[in-house]
KERO-45623 format. One record per residue (C-alpha): x, y, z. Coordinates in steps of 0.1 Angstrom, whole numbers, padded with zeros to 4 digits, always signed. Layout:
N
XYZ/...
END
This chain:
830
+1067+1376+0928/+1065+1339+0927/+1101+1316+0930/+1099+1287+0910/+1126+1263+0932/+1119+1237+0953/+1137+1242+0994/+1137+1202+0993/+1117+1172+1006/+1116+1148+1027/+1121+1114+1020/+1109+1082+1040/+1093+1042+1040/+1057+1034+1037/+1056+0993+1037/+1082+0989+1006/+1075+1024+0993/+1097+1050+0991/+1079+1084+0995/+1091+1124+0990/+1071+1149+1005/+1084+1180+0980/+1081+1216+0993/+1048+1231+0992/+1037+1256+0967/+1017+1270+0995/+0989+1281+0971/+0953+1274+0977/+0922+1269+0960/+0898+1291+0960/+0865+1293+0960/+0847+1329+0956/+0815+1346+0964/+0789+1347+0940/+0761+1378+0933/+0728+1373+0933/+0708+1347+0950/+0697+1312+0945/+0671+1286+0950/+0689+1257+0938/+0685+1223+0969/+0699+1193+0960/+0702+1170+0990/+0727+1141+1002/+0734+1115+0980/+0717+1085+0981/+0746+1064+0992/+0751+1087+1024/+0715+1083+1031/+0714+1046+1028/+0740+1042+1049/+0724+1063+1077/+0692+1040+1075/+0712+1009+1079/+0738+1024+1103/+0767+1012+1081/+0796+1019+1085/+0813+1045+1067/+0839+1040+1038/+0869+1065+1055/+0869+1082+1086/+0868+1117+1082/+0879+1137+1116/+0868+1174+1117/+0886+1196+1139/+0869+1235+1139/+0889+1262+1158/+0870+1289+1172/+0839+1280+1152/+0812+1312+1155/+0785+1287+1160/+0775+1259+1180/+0758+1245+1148/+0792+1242+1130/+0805+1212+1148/+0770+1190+1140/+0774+1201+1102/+0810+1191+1100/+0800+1160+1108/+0777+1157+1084/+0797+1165+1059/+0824+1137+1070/+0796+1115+1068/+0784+1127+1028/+0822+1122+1020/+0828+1090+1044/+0798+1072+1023/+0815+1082+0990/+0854+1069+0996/+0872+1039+1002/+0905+1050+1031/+0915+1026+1059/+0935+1054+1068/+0916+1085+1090/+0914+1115+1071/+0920+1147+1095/+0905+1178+1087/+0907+1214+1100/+0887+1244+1096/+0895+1279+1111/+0875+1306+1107/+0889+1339+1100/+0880+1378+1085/+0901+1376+1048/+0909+1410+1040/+0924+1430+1008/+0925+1402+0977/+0908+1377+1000/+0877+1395+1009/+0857+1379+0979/+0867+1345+0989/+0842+1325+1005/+0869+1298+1018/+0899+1284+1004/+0919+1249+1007/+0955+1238+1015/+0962+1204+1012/+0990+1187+1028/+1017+1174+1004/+1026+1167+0978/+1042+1137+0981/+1056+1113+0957/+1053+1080+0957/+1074+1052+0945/+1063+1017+0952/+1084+0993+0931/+1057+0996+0904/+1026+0990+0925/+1019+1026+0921/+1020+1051+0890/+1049+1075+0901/+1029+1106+0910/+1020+1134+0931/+0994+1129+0956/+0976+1147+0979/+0984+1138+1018/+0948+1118+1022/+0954+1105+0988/+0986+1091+0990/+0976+1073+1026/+0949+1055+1016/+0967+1047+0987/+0994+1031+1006/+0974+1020+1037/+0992+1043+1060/+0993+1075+1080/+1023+1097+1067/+1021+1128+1090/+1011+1120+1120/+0980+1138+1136/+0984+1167+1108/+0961+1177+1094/+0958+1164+1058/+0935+1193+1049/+0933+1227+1058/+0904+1248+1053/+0898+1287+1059/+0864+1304+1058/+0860+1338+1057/+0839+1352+1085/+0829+1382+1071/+0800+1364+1046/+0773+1355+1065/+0768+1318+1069/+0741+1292+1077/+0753+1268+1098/+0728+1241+1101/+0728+1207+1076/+0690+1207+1068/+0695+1231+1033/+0676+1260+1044/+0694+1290+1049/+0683+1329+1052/+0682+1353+1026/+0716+1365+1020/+0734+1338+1035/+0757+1314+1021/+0752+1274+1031/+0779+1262+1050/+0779+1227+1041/+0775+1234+1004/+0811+1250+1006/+0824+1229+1027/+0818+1196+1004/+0832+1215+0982/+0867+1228+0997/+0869+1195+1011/+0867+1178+0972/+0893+1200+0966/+0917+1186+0996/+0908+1152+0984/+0928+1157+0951/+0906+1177+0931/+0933+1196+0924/+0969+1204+0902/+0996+1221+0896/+0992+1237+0870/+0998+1278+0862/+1002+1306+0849/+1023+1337+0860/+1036+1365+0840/+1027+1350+0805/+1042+1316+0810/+1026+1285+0816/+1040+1260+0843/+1041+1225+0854/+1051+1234+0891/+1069+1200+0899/+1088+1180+0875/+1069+1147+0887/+1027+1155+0871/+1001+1155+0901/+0979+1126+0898/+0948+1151+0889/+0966+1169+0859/+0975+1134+0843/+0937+1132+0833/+0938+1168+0815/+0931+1171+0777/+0927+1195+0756/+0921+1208+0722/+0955+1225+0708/+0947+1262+0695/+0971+1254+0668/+0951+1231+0649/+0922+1218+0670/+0933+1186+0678/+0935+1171+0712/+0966+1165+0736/+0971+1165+0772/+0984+1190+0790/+1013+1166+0802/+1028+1164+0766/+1057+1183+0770/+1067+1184+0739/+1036+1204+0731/+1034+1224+0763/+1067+1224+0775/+1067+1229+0809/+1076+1268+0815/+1065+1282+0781/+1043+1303+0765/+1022+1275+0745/+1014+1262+0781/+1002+1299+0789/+0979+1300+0758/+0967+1267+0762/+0956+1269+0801/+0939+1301+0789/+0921+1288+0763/+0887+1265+0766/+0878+1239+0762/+0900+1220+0786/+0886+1181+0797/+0888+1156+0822/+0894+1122+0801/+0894+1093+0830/+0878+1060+0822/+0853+1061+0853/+0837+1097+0851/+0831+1084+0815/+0808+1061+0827/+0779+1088+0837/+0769+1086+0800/+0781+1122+0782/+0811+1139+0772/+0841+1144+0793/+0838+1169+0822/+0847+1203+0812/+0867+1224+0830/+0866+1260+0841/+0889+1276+0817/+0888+1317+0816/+0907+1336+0785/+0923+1353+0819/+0939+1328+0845/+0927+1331+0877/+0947+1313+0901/+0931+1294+0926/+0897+1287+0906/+0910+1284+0868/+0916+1246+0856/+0905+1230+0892/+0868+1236+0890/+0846+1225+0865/+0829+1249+0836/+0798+1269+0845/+0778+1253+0819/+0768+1228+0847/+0752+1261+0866/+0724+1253+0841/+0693+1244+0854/+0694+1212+0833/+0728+1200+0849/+0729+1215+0881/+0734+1179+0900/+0771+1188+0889/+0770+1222+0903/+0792+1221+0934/+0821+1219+0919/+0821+1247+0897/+0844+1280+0908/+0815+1301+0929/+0788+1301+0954/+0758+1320+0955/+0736+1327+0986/+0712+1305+0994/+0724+1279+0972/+0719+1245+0988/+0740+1216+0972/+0747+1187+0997/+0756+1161+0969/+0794+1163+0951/+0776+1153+0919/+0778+1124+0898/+0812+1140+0878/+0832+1151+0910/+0824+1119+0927/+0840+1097+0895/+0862+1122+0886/+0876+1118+0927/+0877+1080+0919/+0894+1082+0888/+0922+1097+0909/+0926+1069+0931/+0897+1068+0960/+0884+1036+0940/+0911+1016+0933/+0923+0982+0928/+0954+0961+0949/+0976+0936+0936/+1001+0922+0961/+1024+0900+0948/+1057+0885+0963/+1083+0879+0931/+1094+0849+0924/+1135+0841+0925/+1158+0829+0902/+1161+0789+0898/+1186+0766+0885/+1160+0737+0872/+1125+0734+0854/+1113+0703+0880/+1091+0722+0896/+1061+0748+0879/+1069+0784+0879/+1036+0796+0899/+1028+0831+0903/+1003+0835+0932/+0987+0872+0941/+0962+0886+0963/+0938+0911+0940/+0912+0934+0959/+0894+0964+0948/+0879+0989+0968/+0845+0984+0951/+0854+0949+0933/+0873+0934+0902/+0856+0921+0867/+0855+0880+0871/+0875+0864+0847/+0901+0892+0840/+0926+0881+0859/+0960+0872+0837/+0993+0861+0837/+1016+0875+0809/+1050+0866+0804/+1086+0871+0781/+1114+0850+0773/+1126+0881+0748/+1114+0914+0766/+1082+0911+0750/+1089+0912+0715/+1064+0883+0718/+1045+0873+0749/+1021+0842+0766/+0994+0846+0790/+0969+0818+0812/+0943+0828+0829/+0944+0835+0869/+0926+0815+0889/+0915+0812+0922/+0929+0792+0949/+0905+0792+0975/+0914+0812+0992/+0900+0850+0997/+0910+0870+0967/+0940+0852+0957/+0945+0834+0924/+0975+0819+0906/+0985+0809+0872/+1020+0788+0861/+1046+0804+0838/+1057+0777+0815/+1095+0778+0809/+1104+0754+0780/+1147+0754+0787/+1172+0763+0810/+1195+0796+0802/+1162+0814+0800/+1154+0852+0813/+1116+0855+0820/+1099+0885+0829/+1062+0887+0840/+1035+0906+0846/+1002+0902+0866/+0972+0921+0846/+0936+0928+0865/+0901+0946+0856/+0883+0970+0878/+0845+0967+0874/+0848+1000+0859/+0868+0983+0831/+0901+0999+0846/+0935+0983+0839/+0955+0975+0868/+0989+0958+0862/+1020+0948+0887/+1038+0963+0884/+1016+0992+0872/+1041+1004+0839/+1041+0967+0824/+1049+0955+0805/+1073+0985+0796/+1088+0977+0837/+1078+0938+0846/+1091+0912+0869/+1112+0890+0861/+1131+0856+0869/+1164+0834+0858/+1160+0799+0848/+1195+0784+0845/+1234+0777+0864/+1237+0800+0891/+1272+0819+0892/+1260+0848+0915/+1274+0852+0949/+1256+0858+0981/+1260+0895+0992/+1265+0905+1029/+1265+0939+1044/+1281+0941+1081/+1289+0964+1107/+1322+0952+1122/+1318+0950+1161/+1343+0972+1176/+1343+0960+1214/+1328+0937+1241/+1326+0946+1276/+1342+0914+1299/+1309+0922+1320/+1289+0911+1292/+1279+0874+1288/+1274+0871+1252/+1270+0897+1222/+1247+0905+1195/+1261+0902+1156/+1235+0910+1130/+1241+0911+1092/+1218+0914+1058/+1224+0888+1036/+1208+0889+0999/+1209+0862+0973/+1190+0857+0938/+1189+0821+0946/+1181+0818+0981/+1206+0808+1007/+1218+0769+1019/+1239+0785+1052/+1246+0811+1070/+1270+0809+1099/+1299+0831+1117/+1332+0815+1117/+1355+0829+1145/+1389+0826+1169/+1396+0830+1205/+1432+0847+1210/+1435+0825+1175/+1416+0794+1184/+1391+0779+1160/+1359+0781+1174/+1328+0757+1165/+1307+0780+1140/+1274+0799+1150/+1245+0798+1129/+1228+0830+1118/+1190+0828+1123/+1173+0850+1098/+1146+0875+1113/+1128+0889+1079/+1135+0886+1045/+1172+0897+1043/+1182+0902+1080/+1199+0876+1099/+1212+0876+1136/+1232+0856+1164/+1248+0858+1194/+1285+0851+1206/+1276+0833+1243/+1307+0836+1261/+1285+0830+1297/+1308+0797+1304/+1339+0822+1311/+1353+0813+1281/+1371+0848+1280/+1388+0872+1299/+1397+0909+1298/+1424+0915+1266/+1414+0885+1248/+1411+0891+1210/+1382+0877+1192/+1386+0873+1154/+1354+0869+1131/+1344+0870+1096/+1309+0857+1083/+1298+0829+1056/+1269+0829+1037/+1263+0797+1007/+1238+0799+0980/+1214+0772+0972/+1230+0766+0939/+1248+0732+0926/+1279+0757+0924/+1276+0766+0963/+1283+0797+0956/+1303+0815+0987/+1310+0846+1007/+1331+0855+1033/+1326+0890+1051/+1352+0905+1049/+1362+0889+1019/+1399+0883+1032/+1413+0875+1071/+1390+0885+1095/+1371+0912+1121/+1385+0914+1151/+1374+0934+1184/+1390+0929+1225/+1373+0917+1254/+1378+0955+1273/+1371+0960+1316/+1354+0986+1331/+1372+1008+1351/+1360+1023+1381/+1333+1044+1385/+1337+1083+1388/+1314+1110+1401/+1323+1136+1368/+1337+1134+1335/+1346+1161+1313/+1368+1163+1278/+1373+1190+1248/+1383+1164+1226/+1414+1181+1219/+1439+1153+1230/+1418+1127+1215/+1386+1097+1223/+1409+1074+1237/+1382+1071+1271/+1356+1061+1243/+1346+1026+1230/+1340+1034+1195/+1315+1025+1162/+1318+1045+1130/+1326+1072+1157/+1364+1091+1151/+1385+1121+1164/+1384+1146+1140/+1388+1181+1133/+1368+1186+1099/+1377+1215+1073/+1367+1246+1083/+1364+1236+1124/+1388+1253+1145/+1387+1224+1177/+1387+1183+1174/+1359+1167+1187/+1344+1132+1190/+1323+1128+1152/+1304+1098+1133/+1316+1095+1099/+1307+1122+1074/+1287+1117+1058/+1271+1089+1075/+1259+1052+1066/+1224+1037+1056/+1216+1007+1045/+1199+1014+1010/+1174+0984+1017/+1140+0982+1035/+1135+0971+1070/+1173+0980+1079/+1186+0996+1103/+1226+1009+1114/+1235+1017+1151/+1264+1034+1155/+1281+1049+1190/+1306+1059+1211/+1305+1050+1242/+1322+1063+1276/+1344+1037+1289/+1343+1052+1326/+1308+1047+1345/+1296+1071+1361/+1278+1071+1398/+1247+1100+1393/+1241+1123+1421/+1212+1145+1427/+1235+1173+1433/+1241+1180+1397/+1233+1154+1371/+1235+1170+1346/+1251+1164+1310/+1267+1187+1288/+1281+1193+1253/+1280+1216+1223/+1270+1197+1190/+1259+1196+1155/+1235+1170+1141/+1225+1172+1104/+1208+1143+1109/+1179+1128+1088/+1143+1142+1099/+1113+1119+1104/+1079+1127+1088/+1063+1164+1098/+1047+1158+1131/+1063+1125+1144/+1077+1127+1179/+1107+1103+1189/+1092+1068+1196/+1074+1069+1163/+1083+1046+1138/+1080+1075+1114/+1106+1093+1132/+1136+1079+1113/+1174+1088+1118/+1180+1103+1152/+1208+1108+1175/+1203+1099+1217/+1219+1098+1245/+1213+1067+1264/+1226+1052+1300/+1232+1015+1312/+1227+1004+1344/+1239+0970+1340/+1273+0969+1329/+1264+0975+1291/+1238+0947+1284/+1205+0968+1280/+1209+1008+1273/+1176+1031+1283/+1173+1071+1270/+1183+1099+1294/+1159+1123+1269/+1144+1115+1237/+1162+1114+1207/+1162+1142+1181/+1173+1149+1147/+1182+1184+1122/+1146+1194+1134/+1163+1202+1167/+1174+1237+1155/+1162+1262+1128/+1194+1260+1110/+1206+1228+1106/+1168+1221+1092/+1170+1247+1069/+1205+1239+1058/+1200+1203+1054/+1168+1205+1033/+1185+1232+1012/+1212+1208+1008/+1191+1181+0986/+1196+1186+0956/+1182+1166+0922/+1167+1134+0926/+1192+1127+0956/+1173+1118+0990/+1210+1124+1007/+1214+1161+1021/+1253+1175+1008/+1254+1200+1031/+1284+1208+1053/+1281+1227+1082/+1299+1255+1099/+1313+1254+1131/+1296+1284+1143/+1259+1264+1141/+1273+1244+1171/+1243+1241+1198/+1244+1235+1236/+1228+1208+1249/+1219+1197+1286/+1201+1165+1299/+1191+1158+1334/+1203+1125+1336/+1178+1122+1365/+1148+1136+1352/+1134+1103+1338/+1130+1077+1371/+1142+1052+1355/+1175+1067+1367/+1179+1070+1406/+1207+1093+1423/+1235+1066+1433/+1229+1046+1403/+1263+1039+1382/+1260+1041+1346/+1277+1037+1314/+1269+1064+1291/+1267+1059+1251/+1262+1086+1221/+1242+1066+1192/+1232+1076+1161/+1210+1050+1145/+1206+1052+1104/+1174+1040+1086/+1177+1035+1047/+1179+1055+1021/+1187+1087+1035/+1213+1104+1049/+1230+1138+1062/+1265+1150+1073/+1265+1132+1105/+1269+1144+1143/+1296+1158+1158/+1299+1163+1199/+1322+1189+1220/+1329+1205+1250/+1317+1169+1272/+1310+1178+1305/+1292+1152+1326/+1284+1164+1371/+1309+1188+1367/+1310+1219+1384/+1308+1239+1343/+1276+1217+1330/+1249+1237+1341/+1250+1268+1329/+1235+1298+1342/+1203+1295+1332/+1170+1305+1349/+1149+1271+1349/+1154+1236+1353/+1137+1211+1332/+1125+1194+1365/+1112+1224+1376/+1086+1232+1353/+1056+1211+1367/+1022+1207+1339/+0993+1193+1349/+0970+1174+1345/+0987+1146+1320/+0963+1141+1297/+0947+1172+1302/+0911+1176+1289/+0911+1210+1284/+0926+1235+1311/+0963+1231+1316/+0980+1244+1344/+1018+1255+1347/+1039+1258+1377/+1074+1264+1376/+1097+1270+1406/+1122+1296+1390/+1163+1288+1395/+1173+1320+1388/+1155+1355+1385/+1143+1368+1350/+1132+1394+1331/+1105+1380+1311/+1093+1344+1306/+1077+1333+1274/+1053+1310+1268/+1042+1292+1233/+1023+1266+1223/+1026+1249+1185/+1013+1214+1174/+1035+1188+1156/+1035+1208+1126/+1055+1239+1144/+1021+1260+1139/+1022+1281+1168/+0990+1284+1187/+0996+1301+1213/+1020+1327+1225/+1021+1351+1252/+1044+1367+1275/+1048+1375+1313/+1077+1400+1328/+1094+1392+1357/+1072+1360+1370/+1090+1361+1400/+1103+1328+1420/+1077+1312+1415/+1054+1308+1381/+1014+1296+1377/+0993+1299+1352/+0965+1279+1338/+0958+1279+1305/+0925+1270+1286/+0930+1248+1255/+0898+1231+1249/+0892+1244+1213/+0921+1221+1205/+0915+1191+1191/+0935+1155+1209/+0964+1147+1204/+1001+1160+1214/+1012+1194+1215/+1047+1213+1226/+1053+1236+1249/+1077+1261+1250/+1093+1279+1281/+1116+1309+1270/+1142+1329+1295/+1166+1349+1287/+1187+1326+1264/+1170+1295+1275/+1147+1273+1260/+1131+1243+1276/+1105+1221+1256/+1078+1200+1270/+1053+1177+1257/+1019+1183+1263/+0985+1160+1258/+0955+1168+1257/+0927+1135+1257/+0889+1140+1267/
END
């Protein structure tokens, strides 16, 4: 039984783009066994062969990673085939690739090797891109970007019990199948040859509401009356429906892009049998290129024979994979803003590229003053510099609206437009009296330690116009102050500093603020943040130090500096504790970022004794992109623990951050809990999902026993999505209840070396005894790799551990004891 729902996706920032990874459909294609034998040899394509004889370089980096392969010979033809593909494809992003090699039983057993691709994801680039689903290698290059990390993008599976031939030079055994013939082809298939189209129980389905960037190409001839349509038109083939059934069951179905038109015939033809067959039907071309006459197009077709050698994708795959996107074409283009005059030209200037050129003299500049009912257009040209042109929008009278769009040809006579629905979406300008306000978003500061000499205020400040001052207007105890200007740092973030290092306050003093921001226009347009009085925050002392802390939260936070931080005792919880906001803040715009914190007002002096930290918690918090450790600008929100050694004015980790990812629950929960087109999660938790959490406040050197600290809580909020927060309990800090009686100690678990090359070894010196101690291994992805158990490993544990069929990069490692789990991250590098 197949469920049609989506668990949820994830949502994050490429550059400006917003992108959704949606939940997989975890089906593969397929590529089966075929009887018989052949004779067919078609070698490398010409372009990979150049390239080798010039010792070019390649057009994407394709990374093969085999596990277990059964021969040496494996490796070398990998390669080869990264190479075939490499010479083919434009990607400045690396495209990782993994084969395992495994005996398919039951419904499998026919299949010669199948493909997972990575994704989808959806991506939504303020009209630079088409919004559809891509593939994981797709989507990257596509944006210029890796979006998972060192995951694989595709995921191959051959079945060991077909006999292969593992060598590239095309001349296997009788009986066996070519091993670089199918694995051009599976790895076509996690490029983006492939859809989502199906069909299951006499109903035809579009499995995602947004079309995959393959199945926008589709066409075919209606049974009804023999005209043609594609598959997309949903009011045809409605997305769950029986005429969807009939007509995915029913040849001829095409491929209809512009560039695989070019080889000179009719449209591709795909493999359409009066049955569907899931994992071959629709995503393979038709067997009429099996022909003798046409069998340069033979790869991609649904089956594989023995013996039959085909080292070249064909002249149709290789278009049909550019039509997709692997050739494409840039325009980059910064908007221009609203003006109140016409004594200067309205030039538009853009950088266009194209992965294998533009047509010369098609570049041009349309534009509206009535939402193109009627429109102009100039030529682009260039301005001397590399690949950028420009052309002036002429603007006849003031009170005018103008909208724009820039309009390119590939040299496969391809369309490209910014943004890429115009001119149905465009760009578009004001000519005329400014009356709009400057808009600032601020997070009030809450607090300023008297040990600190000055204090950091940022704020995002937007206007259509552009902005004549910025400044922060504030009091001392009710003193005017001089004003402090805001320097800007990017586009809409500004920042400055209140520099009290003269003494100019002491501990109580009140500090009231509020921030001013004037447009450029012959109004002066103003705003004041807050719009009425002011902010205000107290000059606090630190008290002295203390060896432990501890505090249920039941009689309040009152030992806690505070930011978007509260006491609270949520519906449905049983005990207060210390909790951000619910749901949290985010910014909703790029390059933005929200701290908030609470933060102990009491230092602490650490001692080696017991330093450790305690608390039970919750934290639905945003999760970073599959694969991304903390550090990684992928990682997005995250909560942390952090520890000041001078008096407040610079704050380092005790352990890395983490987010919902930190426990099975509050993943599933929050991903469950986006719903609709939302990238928020709604999802409440229980009070029962409540965690413990320790941290050796020691166990990074930064922090030395003796050292007094202040000790902060932060959550920090990236745009655009969010969760239900954080909330902390039960805070015990080097008291006698904060370790609990657990087995190991995170410095007590000693791996070695770091990087390793290949044999890891483990020692850990065991706290308390135990009846079994388990060991796992998973990559960034959570794929477990390795598991096995030991019983009763005594006082102390060793164990080395071979790991050189595993490919670079960083791993986890996971020590189980009783009720105990203690992570640790593991690299290996040769």
């Amino acid at each position: 039984m197949i469920v049609f729902s989506l668990a949820g996706f994830i949502t994050y920032l490429a550059g400006q783009a917003k992108v959704l990874k949606y939940a997989q459909l975890n089906d593969t294609i397929i590529c089966y066994a075929a009887p018989g034998h052949s004779n067919l040899r078609i070698g490398p394509p010409q372009a990979y062969l150049s390239r080798l004889k010039s010792s070019a370089a390649a057009g994407a980096e394709i990374n093969m990673t085999l596990i277990s392969p059964p021969h040496n010979f494996a490796r070398q033809t990998a390669e080869t085939a990264a190479g075939i593909w490499g010479s083919l494809i434009h990607s400045d992003v690396p495209i990782n690739v993994e084969i395992r090699f495994r005996v398919m039983e039951g419904e499998e057993s026919g299949v010669l090797a199948s493909t997972l691709s990575d994704g989808p994801y959806v991506v939504r680039t303020n009209g630079a891109l088409p919004t559809r689903l891509y593939n994981a290698s797709l989507a990257e290059k596509l944006l210029g970007r890796n979006l998972n990390g060192n995951s694989p993008d595709i995921l191959i599976d051959f079945n060991t019990r077909f006999s292969w031939y593992y060598k590239d030079d095309g001349n296997p055994l009788p009986g066996q199948h070519d091993f670089l013939s199918v694995l051009l082809h599976e790895m076509a298939h996690g490029l983006g040859f492939s859809g989502h189209f199906l069909v299951f129980e006499d109903l035809g389905y579009q499995y995602y509401t947004i079309p995959g960037v393959f199945d926008h190409f589709l066409w075919a001839k209606d049974p009804r009356d023999g005209k043609g349509d594609w598959l997309l038109d949903t009011i045809l083939f409605p997305i769950r429906s029986e005429a969807l059934a009939v007509q995915l069951q029913t040849p001829p179905i095409y491929f209809k892009g512009p560039v695989t038109r070019q080889v000179g015939r009719e449209n591709p033809r795909m493999y359409v049998p009066t049955e569907y067959n899931r994992g071959s039907s629709i995503y393979h071309l038709d067997e009429i290129y099996n022909t003798k006459d046409d069998s340069i197009n033979a790869m991609m077709t649904f089956s594989s024979q023995p013996g039959e050698v085909i080292h070249d994708p064909g002249p149709l795959a290789k278009n049909m994979i550019y039509d997709i996107g692997w050739v494409h074409t840039y325009i980059d283009h910064d908007t221009l803003s609203d003006r109140e005059s016409l004594d200067q030209p309205f030039t538009v200037t853009a950088k266009i590229t194209g992965d294998e050129g533009i047509l010369a003299g098609n570049q041009y500049l349309y534009w509206s003053t009535d939402g193109f009912q009627s429109k102009d257009s100039v030529m682009m040209t260039g301005t001397g510099n590399p690949d950028e042109f420009t052309g002036n929008i002429q603007v006849s009278s003031l009170e005018t609206k103008v909208n724009y769009y820039i309009h390119t040809m590939d040299n496969y006579d391809r369309l490209y437009t910014s943004p890429s629905q115009a001119p149905e979406s465009s760009h578009g300008f004001y000519v005329g009296e400014d009356t709009i306000a400057p808009v600032i978003d601020h997070i009030p500061i809450q607090f300023m330690l008297i040990t600190e000499d000055s204090l950091y205020i940022t704020a995002q400040i937007t206007d259509n116009l552009g902005l004549a001052l910025t400044e922060v207007e504030y009091k001392i105890n009710g003193v005017d102050q001089s004003p402090i200007e805001l320097t800007r740092d990017t586009l809409n973030n500004y920042h400055a500093y209140f520099d009290f290092s003269g003494g100019q306050v002491n501990i109580g003093d009140q500090i009231k603020y509020r921030i001013k921001a004037v447009d450029g226009a012959v109004a002066q347009n103003t705003t004041y943040q807050p719009a009425t009085d002011y902010h205000d925050f107290t000059i606090e002392e630190i008290p002295p130090s203390r060896d432990f802390y501890e505090n249920d939260f039941e009689e309040g936070i009152s030992d806690f500096l505070t930011s978007e931080f509260f006491h609270d005792k949520p519906v449905g919880f049983n005990s207060f504790g210390l909790h951000s906001k619910h749901p949290y803040k985010e910014p909703n715009k790029d390059n933005t970022y929200y701290d908030f914190y609470a933060q102990l007002r009491i230092p602490i002096r650490l001692s080696s004794d017991n330093s450790f930290l305690s608390f039970d918690e919750i934290a639905y918090i945003e999760d970073g992109i599959e694969g991304t450790v903390f550090g990684d600008e992928d990682f997005f929100d995250y909560v942390v623990v952090e520890g000041s050694k001078d008096d407040g004015k610079s704050w380092h980790p005790f352990a890395d951050g983490w987010d919902c990812r930190a426990n099975a629950t509050w993943f599933e929960n929050y991903q469950n809990g986006i719903l609709g087109n939302s990238n928020d999660s709604q999802a409440i938790p229980k009070e029962e999902e409540k965690q413990y959490r320790l941290i050796n406040m020691l166990e990074d050197p930064y922090f030395q026993s003796g050292d007094i600290v202040l000790i902060r809580f932060r959550l920090l909020s990236d745009p655009y999505a969010v969760g239900w927060g954080w909330m902390i309990d039960n805070l015990r800090i080097q008291g006698t209840t904060a370790v609990k009686d657990y087995p190991m100690l995170p410095e007590g678990i000693n791996i070695y070396p770091v990087p390793s090359a290949g044999l890891l070894n483990v020692s850990i010196q065991m706290k308390e005894s135990t009846d079994q101690l388990q060991v796992i291994l998973v990559n960034l992805t959570g794929r477990v790799l390795l598991a096995v158990k030991f019983d009763h490993p005594g006082d102390t544990f060793t164990k080395q551990f071979d790991l050189s069929h595993l490919p670079n990069g960083a791993y986890l490692m996971k020590f189980i004891a009783g009720q105990q789990t203690i992570v640790k991250k593991v690299m290996l590098a040769r």
